[in-house]
C-alpha positions, 0 to 999 in steps of 0.5 A: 607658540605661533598664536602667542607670537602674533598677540593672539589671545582668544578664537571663536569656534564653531562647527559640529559634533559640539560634544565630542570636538568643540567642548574639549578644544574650549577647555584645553584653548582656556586651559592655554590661557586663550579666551574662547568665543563659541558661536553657539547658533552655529555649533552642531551635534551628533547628539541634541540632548548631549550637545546642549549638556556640553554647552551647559557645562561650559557655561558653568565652567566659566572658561569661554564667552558665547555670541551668536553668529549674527553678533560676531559677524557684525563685529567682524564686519565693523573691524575689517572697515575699521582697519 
């Protein structure tokens, strides 16, 4: 409700363990109507093989966006002078 309140419509994620933590939190965020961003360069697993299979099904699902920590740091960069 917090997020809703303050407009807020989508989240990048990155982090380790894509298997186990990122992958269900990309679901349940685009579940809640949110629009997830994973930053995949700067996603990390426990398990390599296990990890690229979580990102394929993601991708297949169609729920999240994907960048790269390069391109959102640019744009981040470009709104903060912006603002």
């Amino acid at each position: 409700m917090a997020l809703r309140d303050l407009g807020v419509n989508s989240f990048a994620i990155c982090g380790i363990a894509t298997e186990i933590g990122i992958e269900p939190t990309v679901r349940y965020g685009a579940d809640l109507g949110y629009i997830p961003v994973v930053v995949e360069d700067t996603c990390g697993a426990g398990n390599e093989r296990a990890g690229k299979c979580s990102l394929e099904s993601l991708r297949f699902a169609g729920d999240a966006m994907f960048t790269d920590a390069a391109t959102i740091g640019s744009l981040f960069r470009k709104a903060v002078a912006s603002a």
